[in-house]
VOBA-1610 file (N, C-alpha, C; in pm, whole numbers, padded with zeros to 5 digits, always signed):
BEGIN
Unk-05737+00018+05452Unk-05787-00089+05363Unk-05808-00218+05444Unk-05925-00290+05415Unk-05959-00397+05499Unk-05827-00541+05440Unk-05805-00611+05597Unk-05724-00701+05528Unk-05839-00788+05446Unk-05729-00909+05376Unk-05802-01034+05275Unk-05894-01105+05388Unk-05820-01153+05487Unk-05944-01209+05606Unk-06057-01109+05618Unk-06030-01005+05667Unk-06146-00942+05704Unk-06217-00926+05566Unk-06207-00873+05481Unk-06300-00891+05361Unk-06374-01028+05308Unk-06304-01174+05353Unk-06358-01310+05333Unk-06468-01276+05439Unk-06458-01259+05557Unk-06525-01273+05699Unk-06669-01182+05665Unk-06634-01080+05589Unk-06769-00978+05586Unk-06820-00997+05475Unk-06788-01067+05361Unk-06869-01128+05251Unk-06909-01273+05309Unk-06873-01347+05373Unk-06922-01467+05450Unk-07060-01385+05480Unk-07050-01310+05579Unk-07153-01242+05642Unk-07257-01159+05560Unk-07261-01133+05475Unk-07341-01059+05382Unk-07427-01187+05323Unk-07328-01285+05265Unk-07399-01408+05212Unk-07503-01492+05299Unk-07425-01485+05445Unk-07519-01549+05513Unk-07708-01478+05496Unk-07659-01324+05582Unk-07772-01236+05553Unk-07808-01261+05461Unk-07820-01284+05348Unk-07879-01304+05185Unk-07966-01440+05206Unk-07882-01554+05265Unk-07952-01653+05285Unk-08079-01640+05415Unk-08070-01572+05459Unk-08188-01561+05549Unk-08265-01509+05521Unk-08187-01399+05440Unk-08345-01323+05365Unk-08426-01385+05315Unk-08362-01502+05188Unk-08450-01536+05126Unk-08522-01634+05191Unk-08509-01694+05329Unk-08571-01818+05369Unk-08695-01724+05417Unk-08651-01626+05478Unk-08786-01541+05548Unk-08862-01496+05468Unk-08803-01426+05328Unk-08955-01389+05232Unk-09000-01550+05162Unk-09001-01660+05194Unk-09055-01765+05163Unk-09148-01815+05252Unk-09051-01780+05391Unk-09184-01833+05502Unk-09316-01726+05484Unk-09249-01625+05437Unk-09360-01505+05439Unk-09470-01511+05310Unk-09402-01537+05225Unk-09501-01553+05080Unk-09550-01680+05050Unk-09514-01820+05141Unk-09588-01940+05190Unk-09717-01928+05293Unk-09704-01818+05325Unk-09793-01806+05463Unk-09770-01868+05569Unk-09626-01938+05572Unk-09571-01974+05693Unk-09630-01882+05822Unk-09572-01728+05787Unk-09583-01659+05912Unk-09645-01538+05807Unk-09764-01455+05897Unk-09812-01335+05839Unk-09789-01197+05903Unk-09881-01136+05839Unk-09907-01003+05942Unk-09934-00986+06087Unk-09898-00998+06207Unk-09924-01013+06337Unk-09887-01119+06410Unk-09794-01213+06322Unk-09703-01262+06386Unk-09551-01247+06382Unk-09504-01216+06531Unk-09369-01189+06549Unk-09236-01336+06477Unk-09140-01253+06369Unk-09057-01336+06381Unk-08939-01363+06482Unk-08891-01420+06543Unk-08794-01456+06610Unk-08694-01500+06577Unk-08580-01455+06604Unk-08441-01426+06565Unk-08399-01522+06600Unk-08402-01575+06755Unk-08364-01694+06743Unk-08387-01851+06709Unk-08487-01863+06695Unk-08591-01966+06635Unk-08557-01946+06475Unk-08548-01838+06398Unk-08521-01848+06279Unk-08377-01863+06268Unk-08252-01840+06352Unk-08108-01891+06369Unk-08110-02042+06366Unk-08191-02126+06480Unk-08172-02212+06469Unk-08212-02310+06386Unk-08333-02239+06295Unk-08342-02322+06206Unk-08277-02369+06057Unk-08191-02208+06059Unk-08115-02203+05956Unk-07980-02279+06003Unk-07921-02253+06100Unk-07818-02325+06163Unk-07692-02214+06191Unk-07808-02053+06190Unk-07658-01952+06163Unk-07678-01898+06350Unk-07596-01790+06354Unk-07612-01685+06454Unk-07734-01602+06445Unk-07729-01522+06557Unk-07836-01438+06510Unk-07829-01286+06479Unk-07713-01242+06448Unk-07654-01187+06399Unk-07666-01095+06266Unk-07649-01276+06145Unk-07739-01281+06012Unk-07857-01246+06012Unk-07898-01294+06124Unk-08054-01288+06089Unk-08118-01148+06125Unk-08072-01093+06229Unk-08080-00953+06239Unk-08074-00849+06104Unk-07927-00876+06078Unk-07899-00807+05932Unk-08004-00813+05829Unk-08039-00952+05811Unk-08114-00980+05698Unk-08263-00979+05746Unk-08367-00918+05824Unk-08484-00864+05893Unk-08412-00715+05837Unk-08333-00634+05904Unk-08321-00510+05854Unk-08346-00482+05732Unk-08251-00579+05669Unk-08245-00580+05504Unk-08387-00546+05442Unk-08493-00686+05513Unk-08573-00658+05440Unk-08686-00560+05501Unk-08670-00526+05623Unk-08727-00363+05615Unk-08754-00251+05529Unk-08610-00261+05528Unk-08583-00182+05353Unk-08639-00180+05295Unk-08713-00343+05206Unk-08778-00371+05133Unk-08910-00349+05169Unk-08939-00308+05278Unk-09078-00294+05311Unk-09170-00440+05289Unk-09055-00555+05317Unk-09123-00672+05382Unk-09115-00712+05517Unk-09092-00662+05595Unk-09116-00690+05731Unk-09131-00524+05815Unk-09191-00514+05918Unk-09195-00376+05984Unk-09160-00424+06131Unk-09091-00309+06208Unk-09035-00343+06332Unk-09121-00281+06437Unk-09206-00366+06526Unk-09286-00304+06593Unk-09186-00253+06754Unk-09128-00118+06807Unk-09043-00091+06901Unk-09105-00214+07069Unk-08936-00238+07092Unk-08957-00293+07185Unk-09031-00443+07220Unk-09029-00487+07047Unk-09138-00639+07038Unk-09073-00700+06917Unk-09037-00636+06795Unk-08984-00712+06739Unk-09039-00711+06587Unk-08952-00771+06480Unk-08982-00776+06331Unk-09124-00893+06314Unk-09248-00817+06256Unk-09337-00914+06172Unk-09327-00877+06027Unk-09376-00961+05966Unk-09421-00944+05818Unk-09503-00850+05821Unk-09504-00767+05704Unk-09571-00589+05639Unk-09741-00700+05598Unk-09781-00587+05621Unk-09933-00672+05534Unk-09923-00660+05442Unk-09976-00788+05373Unk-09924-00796+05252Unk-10077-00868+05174Unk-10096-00829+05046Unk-10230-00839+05005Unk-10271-00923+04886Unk-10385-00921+04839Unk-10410-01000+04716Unk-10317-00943+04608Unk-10373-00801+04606Unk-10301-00739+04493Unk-10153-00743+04485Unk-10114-00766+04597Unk-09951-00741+04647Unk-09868-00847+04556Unk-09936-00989+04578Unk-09897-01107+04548Unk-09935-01117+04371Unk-10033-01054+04359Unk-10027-01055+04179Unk-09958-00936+04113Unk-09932-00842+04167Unk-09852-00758+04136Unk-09713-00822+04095Unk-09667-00846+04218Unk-09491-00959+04219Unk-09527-01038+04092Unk-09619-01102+04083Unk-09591-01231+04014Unk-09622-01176+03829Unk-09685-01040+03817Unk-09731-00959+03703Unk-09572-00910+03634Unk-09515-00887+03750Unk-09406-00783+03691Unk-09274-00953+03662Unk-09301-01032+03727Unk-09200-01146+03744Unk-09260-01211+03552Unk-09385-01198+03554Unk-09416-01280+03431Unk-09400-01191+03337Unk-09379-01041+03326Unk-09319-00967+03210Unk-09208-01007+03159Unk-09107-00950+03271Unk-08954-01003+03252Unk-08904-01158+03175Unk-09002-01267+03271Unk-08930-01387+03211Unk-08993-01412+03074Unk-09126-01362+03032Unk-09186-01374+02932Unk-09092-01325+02801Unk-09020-01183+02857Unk-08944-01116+02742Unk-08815-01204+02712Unk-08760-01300+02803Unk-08647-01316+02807Unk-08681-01469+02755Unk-08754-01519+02744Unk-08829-01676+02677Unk-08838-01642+02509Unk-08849-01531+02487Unk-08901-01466+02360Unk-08772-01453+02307Unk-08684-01409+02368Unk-08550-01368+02292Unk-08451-01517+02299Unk-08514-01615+02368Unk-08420-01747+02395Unk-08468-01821+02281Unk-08621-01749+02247Unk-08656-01837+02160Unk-08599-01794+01992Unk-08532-01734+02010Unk-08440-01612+01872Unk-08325-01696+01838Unk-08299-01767+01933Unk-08124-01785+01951Unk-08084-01920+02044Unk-08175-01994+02101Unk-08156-02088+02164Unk-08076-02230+02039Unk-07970-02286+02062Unk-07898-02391+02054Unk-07998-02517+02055Unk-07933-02637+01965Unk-07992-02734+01975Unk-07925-02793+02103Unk-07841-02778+02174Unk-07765-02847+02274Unk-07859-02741+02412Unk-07882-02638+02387Unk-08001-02627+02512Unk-08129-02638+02496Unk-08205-02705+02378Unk-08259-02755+02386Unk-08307-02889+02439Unk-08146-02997+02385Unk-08165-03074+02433Unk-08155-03097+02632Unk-08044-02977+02688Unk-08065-02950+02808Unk-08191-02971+02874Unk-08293-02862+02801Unk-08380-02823+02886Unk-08455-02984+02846Unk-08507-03014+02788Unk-08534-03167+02748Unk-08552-03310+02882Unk-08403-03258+02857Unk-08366-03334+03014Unk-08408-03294+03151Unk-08380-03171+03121Unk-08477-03110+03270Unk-08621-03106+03328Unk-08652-03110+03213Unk-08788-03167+03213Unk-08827-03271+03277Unk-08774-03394+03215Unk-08796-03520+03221Unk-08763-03544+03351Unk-08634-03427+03458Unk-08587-03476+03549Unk-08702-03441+03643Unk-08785-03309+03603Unk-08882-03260+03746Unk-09002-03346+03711Unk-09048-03384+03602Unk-09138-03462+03579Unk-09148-03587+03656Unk-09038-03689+03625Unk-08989-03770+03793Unk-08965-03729+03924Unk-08907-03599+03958Unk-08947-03567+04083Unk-09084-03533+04129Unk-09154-03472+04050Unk-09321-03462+04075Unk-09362-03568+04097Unk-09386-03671+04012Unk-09381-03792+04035Unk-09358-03860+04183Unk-09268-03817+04221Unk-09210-03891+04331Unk-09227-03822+04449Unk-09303-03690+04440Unk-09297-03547+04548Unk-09154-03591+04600Unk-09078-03531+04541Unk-08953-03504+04569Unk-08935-03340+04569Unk-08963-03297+04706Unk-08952-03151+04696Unk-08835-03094+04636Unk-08721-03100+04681Unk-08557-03064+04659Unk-08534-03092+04516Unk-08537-03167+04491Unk-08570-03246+04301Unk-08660-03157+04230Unk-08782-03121+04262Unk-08861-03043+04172Unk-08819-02923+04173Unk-08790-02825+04310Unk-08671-02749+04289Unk-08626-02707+04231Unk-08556-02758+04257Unk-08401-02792+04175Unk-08416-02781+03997Unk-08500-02888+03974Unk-08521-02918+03816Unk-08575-02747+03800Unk-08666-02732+03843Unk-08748-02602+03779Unk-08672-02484+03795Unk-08552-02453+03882Unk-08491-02385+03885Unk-08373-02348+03775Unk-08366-02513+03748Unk-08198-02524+03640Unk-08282-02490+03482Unk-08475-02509+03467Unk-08515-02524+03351Unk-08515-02379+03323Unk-08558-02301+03413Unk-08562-02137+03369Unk-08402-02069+03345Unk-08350-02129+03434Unk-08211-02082+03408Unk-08130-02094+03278Unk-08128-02207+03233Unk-08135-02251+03095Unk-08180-02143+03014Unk-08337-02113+02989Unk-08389-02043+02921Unk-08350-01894+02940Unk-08316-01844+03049Unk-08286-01741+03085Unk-08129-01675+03001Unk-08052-01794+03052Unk-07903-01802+02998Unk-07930-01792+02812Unk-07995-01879+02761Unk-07992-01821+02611Unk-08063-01736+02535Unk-08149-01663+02657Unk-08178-01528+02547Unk-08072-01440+02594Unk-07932-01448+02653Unk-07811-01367+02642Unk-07849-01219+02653Unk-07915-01165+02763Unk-07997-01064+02824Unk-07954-01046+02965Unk-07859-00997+03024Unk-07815-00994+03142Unk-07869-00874+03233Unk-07916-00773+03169Unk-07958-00742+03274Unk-08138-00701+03281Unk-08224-00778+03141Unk-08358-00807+03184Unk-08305-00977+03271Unk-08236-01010+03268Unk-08242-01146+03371Unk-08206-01115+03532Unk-08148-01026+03533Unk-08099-00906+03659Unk-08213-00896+03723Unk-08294-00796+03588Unk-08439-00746+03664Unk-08551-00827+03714Unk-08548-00942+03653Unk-08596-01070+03665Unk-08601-01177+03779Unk-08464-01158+03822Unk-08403-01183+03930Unk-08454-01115+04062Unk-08467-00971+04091Unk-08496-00894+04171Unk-08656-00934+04196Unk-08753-00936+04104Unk-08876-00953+04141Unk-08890-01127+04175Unk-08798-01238+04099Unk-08861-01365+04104Unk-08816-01433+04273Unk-08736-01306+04333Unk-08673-01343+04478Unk-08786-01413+04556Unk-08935-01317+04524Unk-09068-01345+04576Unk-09123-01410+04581Unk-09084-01540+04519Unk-09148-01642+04474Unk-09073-01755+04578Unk-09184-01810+04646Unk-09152-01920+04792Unk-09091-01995+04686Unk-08974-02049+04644Unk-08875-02148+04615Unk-08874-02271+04761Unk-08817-02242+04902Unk-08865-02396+04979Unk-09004-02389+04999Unk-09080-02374+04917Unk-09174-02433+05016Unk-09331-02482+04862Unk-09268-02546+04773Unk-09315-02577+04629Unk-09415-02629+04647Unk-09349-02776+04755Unk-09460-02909+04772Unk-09567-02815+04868Unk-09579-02741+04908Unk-09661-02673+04971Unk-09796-02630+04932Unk-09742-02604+04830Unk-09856-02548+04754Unk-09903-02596+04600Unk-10091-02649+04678Unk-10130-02756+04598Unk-10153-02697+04471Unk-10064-02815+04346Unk-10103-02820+04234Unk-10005-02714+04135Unk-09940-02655+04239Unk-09744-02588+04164Unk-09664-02651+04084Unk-09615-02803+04140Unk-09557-02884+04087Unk-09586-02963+03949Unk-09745-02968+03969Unk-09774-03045+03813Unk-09770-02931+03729Unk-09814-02785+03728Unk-09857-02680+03674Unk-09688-02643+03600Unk-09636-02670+03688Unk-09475-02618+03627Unk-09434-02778+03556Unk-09468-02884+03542Unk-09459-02981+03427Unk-09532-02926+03312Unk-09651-02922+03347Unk-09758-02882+03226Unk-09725-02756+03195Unk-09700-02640+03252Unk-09647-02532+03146Unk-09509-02552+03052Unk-09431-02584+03123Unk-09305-02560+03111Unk-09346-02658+02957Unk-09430-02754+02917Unk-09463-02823+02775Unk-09455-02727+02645Unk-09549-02608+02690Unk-09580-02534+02639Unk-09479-02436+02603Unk-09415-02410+02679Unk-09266-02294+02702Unk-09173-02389+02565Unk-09151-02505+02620Unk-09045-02592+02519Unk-09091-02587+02412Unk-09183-02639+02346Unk-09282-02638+02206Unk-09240-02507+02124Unk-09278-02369+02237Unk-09222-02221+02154Unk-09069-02267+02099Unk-08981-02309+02235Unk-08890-02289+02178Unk-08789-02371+02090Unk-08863-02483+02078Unk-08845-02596+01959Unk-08864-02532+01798Unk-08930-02453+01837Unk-09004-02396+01648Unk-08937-02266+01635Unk-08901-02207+01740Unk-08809-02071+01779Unk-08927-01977+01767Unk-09040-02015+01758Unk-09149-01866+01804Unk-09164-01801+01904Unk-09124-01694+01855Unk-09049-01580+02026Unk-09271-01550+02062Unk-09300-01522+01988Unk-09428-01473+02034Unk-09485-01577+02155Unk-09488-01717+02120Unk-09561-01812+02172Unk-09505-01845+02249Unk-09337-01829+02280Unk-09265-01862+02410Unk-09299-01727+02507Unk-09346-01626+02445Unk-09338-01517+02560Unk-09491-01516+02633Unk-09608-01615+02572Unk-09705-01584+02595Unk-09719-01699+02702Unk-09644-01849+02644Unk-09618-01958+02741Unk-09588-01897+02899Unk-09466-01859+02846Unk-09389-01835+03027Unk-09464-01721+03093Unk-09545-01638+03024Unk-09632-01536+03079Unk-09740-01603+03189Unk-09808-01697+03100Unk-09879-01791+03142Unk-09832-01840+03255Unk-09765-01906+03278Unk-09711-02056+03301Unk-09663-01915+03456Unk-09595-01769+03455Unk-09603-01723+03590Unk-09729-01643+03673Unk-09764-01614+03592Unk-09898-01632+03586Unk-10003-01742+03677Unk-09999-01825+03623Unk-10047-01917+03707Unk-09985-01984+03800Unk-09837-01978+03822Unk-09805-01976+03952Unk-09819-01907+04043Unk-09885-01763+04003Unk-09947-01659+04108Unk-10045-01673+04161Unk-10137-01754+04098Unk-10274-01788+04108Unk-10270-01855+04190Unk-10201-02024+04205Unk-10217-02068+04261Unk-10142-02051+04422Unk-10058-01987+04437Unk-10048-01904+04542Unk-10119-01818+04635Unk-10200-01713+04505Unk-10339-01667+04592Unk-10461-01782+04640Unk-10456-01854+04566Unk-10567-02013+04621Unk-10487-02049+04784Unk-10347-02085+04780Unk-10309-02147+04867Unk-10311-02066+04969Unk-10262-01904+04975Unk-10297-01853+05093Unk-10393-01827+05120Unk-10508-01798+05048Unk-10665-01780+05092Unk-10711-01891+05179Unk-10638-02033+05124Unk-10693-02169+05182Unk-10618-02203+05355Unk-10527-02107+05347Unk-10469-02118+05495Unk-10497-01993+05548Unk-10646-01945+05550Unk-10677-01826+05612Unk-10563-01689+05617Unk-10526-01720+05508Unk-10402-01591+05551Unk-10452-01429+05527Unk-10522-01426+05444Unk-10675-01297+05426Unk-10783-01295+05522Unk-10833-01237+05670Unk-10927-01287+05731Unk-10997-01115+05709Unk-11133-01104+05737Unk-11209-01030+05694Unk-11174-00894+05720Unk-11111-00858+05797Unk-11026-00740+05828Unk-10933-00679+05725Unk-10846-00804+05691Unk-10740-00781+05567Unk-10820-00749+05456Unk-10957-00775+05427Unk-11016-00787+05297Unk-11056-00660+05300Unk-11124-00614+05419Unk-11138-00431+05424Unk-11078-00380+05396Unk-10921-00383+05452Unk-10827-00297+05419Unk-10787-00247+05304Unk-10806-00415+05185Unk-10770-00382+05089Unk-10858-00313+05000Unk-10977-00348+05033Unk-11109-00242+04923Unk-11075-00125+04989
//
């Protein structure tokens, strides 16, 4: 049986890996880095501030996932990854939260209402202010909210697994995310002010939805599709 240290030490280490994962499928679904370019282990250590170790682990990890492929003797790039690829993720991400907006809207509290209220108002001033970390942040705590009161743990599970895909650092990045998640998220609240599960599920459908969209705009606009990739995919 592992001692208590050694079990702190290898969940340290798992967490770390977790955190790298997700920075790398962000650089990857930002178009930071694409298909045919090598990531580097140590360049991505130091930017995280870990070993490289984690970062190894968490490249394997996402092998797995069939987001990165290991070319022998050169090293982990990003899998090609496509138009359809990116509306797919964001198709199956806007089912889930759509169902789970619908059932918040069944049962949601006037006290998370007034929550989400506030949250609003808070990313609305960070947009305002391009406060990347702030908009974040707000848009992160507003779904969570909504998530937490349709009392659905494991469509929020499943929810979870696909919304990993979604570049979280890299928001201010991509033009016209930030107002789009003020202006939907209007629409999302409204459902769930009146408690109409239909119109909250069609909101947040929307509302991921068009955060997919504008994702496919932003990587098209940083050449991340060049005429080769477009063959492949017809």
């Amino acid at each position: 049986m592992a001692r208590t240290g050694d079990a702190a030490a290898l969940g340290r280490r798992r967490q770390l890996s977790d955190e790298v994962a997700a920075y790398v499928r962000d650089l990857i679904m930002s178009g930071q880095v694409r298909h045919g370019e090598f990531l580097r282990l140590e360049r991505v250590a130091e930017d995280l501030g870990v070993s490289v170790t984690p970062v190894r682990e968490a490249l394997l990890s996402l092998r797995g996932e069939g987001f990165v492929v290991l070319e022998p003797r050169r090293g982990f790039m990003p899998a090609p990854l496509s138009r359809q690829d990116v509306q797919d993720l964001f198709d199956a991400q806007a089912h889930f939260a759509g169902e789970l907006a619908a059932r918040a809207a069944e049962r949601v509290t006037a006290e998370q209402v007034a929550e989400l209220e506030r949250t609003q108002a808070r990313l609305e001033a960070a947009a305002g202010s391009r406060d990347a970390d702030a908009i974040e942040e707000a848009n992160h705590h507003f779904h969570r909210v909504v998530n937490l009161a349709a009392a659905s743990p494991k469509t929020a599970w499943l929810l979870q697994l696909v919304a990993r895909y979604a570049p979280r650092r890299f928001y201010s990045a991509i033009h016209g995310w930030p107002q789009a998640s003020v202006d939907d998220h209007h629409l999302v609240l409204a459902a769930l002010r009146t408690g109409d599960a239909d119109a909250a599920r069609k909101a947040m459908r929307n509302h991921i939805r068009h955060a997919g969209t504008l994702l496919v705009v932003h990587l098209e606009a940083r050449g991340f599709w060049d005429e080769a990739s477009d063959d492949a995919e017809g």
